[in-house]
N, C-alpha and C positions, 0 to 999 in steps of 0.2 A: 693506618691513618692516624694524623694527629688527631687529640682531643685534649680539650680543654676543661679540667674541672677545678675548681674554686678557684680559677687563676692561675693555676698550672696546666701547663701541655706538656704532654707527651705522647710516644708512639704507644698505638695496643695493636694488638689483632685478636676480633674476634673468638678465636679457637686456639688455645693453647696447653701444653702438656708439660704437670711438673715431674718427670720422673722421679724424683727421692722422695716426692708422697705416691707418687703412684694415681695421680689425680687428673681430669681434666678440667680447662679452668676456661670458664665461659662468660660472655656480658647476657648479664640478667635483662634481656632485650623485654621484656614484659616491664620494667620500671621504666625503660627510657621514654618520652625525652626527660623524665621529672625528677628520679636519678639512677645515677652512673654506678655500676654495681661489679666486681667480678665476683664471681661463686665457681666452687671448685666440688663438681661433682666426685665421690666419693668412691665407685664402683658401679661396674658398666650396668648395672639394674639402673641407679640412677643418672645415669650418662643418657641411657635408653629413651629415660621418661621426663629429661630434657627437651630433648625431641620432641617427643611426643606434646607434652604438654606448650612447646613454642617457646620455652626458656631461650631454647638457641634456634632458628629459621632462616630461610634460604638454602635454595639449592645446594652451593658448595660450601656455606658453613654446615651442616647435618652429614654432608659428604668426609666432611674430615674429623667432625663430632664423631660419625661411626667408626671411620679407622680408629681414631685414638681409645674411642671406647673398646675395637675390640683389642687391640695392642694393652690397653687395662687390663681387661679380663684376662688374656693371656698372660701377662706378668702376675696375677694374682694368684695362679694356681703354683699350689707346693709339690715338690716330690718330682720324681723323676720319670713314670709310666707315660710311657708315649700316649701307650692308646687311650688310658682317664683322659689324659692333658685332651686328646683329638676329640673325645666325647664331651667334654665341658666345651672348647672353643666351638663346637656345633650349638647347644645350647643359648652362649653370647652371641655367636653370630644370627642365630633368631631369633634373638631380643632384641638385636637392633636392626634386622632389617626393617622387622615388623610395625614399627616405632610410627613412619609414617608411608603409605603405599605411594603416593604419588609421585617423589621427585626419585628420578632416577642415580642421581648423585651418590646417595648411600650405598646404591647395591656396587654399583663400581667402584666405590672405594673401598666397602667389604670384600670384595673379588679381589682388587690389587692386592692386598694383604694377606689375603689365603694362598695366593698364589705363590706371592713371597714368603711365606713362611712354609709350602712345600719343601722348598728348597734346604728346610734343616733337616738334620739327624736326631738330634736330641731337644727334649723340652727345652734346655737353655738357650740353644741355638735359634729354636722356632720363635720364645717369646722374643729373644735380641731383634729379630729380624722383622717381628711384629711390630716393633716401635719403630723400625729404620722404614719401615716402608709407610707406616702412618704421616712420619714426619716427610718423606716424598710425596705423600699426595696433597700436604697443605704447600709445600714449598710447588707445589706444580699449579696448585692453582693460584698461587701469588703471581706465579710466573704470565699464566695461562691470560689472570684478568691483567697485569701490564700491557700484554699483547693486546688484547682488545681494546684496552686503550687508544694506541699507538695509531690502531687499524680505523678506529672508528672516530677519532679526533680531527678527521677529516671532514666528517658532515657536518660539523659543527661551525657556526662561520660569524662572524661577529655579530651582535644584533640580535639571532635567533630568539624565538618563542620554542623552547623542547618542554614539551610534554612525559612525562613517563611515569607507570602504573604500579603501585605496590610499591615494595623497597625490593632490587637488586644492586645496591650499593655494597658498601664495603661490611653493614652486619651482616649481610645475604652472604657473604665469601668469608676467606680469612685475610685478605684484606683488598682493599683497592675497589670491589665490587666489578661486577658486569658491565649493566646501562650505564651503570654512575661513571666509567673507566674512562670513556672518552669524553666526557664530560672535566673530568678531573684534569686528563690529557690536555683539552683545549683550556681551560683556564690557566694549567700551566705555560701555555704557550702565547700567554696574553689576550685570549678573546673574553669580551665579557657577552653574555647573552642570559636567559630567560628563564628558569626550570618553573611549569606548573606538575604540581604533585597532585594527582590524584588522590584523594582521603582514602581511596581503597575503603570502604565498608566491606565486613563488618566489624576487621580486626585493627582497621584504620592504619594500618603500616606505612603510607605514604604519610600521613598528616602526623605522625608521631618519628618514624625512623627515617624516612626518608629526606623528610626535613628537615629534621637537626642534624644530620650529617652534613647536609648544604649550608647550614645556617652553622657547625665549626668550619668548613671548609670558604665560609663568605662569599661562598656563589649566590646571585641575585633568586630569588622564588617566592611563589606564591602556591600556597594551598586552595586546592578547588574542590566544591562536591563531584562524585564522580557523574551524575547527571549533565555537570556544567563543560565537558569537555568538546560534547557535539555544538553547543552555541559558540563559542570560541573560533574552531574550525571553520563554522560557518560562516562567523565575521572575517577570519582569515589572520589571525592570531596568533594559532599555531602552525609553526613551519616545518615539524620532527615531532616523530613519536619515536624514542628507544625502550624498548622493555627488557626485561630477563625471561629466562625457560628454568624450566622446573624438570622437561624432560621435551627434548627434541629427536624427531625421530628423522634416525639418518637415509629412509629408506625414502619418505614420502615430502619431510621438509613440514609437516608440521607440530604445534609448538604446544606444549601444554603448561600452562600459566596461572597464575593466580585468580580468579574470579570474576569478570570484568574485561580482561585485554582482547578478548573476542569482540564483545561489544566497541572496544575502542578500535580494531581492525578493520571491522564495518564503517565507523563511521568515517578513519583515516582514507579509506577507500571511497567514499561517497564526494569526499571534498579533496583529494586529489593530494593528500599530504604523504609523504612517506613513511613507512613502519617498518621501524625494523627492531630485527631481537636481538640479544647480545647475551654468546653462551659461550663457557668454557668448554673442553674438548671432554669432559665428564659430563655433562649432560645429555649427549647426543646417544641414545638409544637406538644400536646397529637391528635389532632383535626384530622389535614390534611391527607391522603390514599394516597400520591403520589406526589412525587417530583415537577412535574408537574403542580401543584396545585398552586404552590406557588407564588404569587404575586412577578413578579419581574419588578423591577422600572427600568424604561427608561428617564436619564436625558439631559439635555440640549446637541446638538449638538456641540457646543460651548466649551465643554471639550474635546473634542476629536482634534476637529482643531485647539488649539491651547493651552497654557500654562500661569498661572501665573508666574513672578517670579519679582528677587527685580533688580535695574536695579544700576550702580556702584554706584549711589548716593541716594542709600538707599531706593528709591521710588517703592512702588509694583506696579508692570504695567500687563496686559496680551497680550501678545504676537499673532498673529496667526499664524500659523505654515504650516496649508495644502494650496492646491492650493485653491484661490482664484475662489468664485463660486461650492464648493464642496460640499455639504453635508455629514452626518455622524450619523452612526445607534452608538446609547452607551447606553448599557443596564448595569446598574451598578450592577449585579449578576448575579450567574450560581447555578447549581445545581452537588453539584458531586456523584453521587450513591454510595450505601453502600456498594459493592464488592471493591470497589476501595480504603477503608478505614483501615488502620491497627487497631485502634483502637480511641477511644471518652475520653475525660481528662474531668471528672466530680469534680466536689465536695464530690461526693460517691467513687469516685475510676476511675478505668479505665475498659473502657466496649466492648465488639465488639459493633458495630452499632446493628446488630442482635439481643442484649443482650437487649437494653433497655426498647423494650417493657414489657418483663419479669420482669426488675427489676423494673418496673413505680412506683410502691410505695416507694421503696429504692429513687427515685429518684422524688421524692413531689408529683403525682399522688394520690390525694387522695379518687379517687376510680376506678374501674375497666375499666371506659369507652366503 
């Protein structure tokens, strides 16, 4: 995506790798929209804790954060013992899966890169082959969210009021984004229409990332609390809901998401709107039998009661906001079932939830499970 800072534009992406430091280099999405930062994580401990702590977020960015982190770790080790090198790469590979449980994106992109890096003889081989496949799995999801683009640029139709939760844009990936893709798509192709951005509490993702991405990219939007989306709806407002997945599951067709998109699934369903989700072919978890199942992360109390923000003189401070003495349950996902979904924005096309498991090889399942 372009981005404009002091007056200059140019291209970034999200996630990127300098081989001759041996670094990955990330946007310090915790400063934006206030400022524009890249920081080059040093070693896959701190690659990890990236992650973890939300320096870099979304699905298929953390998906290609982990490859490259472990394609780091691998180049980091000296000497030539296969089997050290195998017992350290287990190690990094547990450091970053572990980073965060819920989005399925990491463990897939740590599996492509084990799997390639099978394929060497020797440590040199294996680390060479670690990078080569880190940088395949950002180049596929570059690819992956064009496609959905393409696919999903169709529901978009001049005029529209689109709704969408969180940020799955172009921070969420390495570039282009998900939801944001056929959005992108149709303004390319000269439609102008609506975006309401959910503030997403509690880490406020839509009110901070999701909208300054629309607002370099000059798409029309408005930020709403997220209480404000069923009144909307209800006046007849909104025309689309597109969201992103964190992990969809190819079995059953439903979607596990940030915080909130259940609740707006409910209410898209109540008033007659359509919802759909928009996932890369790395999200889609062949494994799991039930929503249910899904690993969902409960993080610090401490987002909930209270707020970052930048204070008049420029300085980011955190706020707290509840009473004093309170505690606070913040489970950062929900799960929304598959009857509640109009339809799935793949890279293959557009699917019912229902469809997917039929179409698993259409959609990189390469064999029957």
């Amino acid at each position: 995506m372009n981005v404009t800072v002091r007056g200059r534009t140019r291209h970034y992406r999200t996630v990127a790798f300098d081989a001759g430091a041996n670094t990955v280099l990330l946007i310090e999405q915790r400063l934006l929209p206030h400022e524009f930062k890249i920081v080059a994580m040093p070693d896959y401990r701190a690659t990890a804790r990236a992650i973890k702590d939300m320096v870099v977020r979304g699905a298929g960015a953390i998906g290609a954060t982990a490859a490259y982190g472990l394609a780091q770790g691998a180049r980091a080790f000296r000497g030539g013992d296969l089997k050290k090198f195998l017992r350290h790469i287990g190690v990094v590979h547990r450091t970053l899966k572990s980073a965060r449980p819920t989005a399925v994106d990491p463990v897939n992109a740590l599996n492509q890169v084990l799997a390639a890096m099978a394929g060497g003889k020797t440590v040199e081989e294996q680390q060479a082959m670690a990078l080569a496949a880190a940088e395949e799995f950002a180049e596929h999801d570059v690819r992956d969210c064009d496609a959905i683009g393409r696919h999903g640029a169709k529901l978009i139709r001049a005029g529209m009021n689109v709704l969408t939760h969180c940020n799955a844009g172009w921070l969420a990936f390495v570039d282009i984004g998900s939801a944001t893709a056929p959005m992108y798509a149709a303004q390319a192709r000269g439609r102008k229409f609506h975006v309401y951005c959910d503030e997403t509490r509690p880490r406020s993702q839509g009110a901070t990332l999701t909208a300054w991405e629309l607002a370099q990219q000059k798409i029309s939007h408005q930020i709403i609390a997220d209480n404000a989306a069923g009144h909307l709806m209800q006046r007849g407002k909104i025309d689309l809901v597109i969201v992103g997945s964190d992990r969809t599951l190819g079995r059953t067709g439903e979607v596990a998401n940030k915080i909130g998109t259940y609740t707006k699934a409910v209410l898209a369903r109540r008033h007659g709107v359509p919802f759909y989700v928009a996932i890369p072919l790395s999200t889609i978890d062949w494994k799991l039998k039930s929503g249910l199942d899904i690993p969902i992360e409960e993080r610090n109390e401490s987002e909930v009661l209270g707020a970052w923000g930048v204070t008049a003189k420029g300085r980011r401070e955190y706020v707290r906001v509840a009473n004093p003495g309170s505690g606070a349950f913040n489970a950062g996902f929900d799960v929304t079932p598959a009857e509640l979904i109009t339809g799935i924005i793949t890279p293959a096309g557009i699917f019912k939830p229902e469809e997917l498991w039929n179409r698993r090889r259409e959609l990189g399942l390469a064999t029957t499970g």
